[in-house]
C-alpha positions in Angstrom: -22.4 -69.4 -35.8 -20.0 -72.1 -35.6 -20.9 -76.0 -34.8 -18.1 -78.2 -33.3 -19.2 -81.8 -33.9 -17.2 -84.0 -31.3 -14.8 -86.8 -33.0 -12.5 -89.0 -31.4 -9.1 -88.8 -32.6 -7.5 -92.2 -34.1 -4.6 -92.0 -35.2 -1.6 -89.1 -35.7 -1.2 -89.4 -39.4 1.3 -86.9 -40.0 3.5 -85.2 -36.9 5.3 -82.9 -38.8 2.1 -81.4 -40.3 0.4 -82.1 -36.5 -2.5 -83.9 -38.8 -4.7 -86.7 -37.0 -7.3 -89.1 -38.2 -10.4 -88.4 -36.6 -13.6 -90.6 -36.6 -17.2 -89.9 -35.4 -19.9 -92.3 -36.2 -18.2 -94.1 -38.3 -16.7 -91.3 -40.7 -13.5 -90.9 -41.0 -11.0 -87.8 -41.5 -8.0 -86.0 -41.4 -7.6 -82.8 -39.1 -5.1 -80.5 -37.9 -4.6 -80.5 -34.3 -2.4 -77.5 -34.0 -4.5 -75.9 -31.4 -4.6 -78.8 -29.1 -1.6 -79.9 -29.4 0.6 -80.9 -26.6 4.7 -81.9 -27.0 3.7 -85.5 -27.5 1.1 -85.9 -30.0 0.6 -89.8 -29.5 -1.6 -88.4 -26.3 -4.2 -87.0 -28.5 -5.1 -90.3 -29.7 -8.7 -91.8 -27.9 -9.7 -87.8 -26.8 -12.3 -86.5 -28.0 -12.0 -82.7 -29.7 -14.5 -80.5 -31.4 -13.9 -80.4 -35.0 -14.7 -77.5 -37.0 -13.7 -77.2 -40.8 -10.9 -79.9 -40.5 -9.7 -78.2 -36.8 -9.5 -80.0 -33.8 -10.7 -77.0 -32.0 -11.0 -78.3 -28.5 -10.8 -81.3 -26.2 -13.6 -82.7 -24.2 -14.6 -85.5 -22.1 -16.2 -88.6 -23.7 -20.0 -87.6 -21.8 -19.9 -84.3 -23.1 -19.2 -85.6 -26.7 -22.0 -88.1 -26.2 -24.1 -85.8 -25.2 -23.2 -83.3 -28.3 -23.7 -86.2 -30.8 -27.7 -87.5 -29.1 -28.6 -83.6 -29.6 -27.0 -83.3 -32.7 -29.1 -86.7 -33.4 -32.5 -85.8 -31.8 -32.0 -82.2 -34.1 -31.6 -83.8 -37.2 -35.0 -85.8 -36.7 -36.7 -82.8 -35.5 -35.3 -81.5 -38.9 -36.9 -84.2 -40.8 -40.3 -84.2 -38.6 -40.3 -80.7 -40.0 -39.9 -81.3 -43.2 -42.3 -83.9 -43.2 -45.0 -82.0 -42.0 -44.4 -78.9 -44.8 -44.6 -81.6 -47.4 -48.0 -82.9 -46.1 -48.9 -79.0 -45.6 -48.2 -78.9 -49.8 -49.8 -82.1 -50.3 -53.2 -80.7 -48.6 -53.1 -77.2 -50.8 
């Protein structure tokens, strides 16, 4: 399985090499955007894409990437609920 985490793209930090900086809460990073490029890469910067291993996979609206980023949010506390609960399950054997 592959996860997409939405990021908005920047900057275009290198044309030649169609790399952008991309930034999603906060975090910063370069990615190629050779599969969404158009023949103006200055366009690309303020979308949002899907990144996947340093690949601007996709573009999509600014809601949808909201809405990517809450679940990917409201998963990582169920994550640490989880974990939480095993470590009191350990506690209690």
């Amino acid at each position: 399985m592959c996860l997409g985490i939405p990021a908005r793209i920047i900057a275009i930090t290198d044309e030649a090499r169609l790399m952008a900086m991309a930034e999603v809460s906060g975090v910063r990073r370069e990615v190629n955007v050779a599969c969404i490029a158009g023949p103006d890469l200055e366009t690309l910067v303020g979308q949002w894409a899907l990144v996947h291993v340093g690949f601007a996979m996709a573009l999509i609206d600014e809601d949808e990437a909201q809405k990517t980023l809450e679940a990917l949010r409201d998963l990582g506390e169920a994550q640490e609920t989880l974990e939480q609960m095993a470590e009191s399950e350990r506690a209690l054997a």
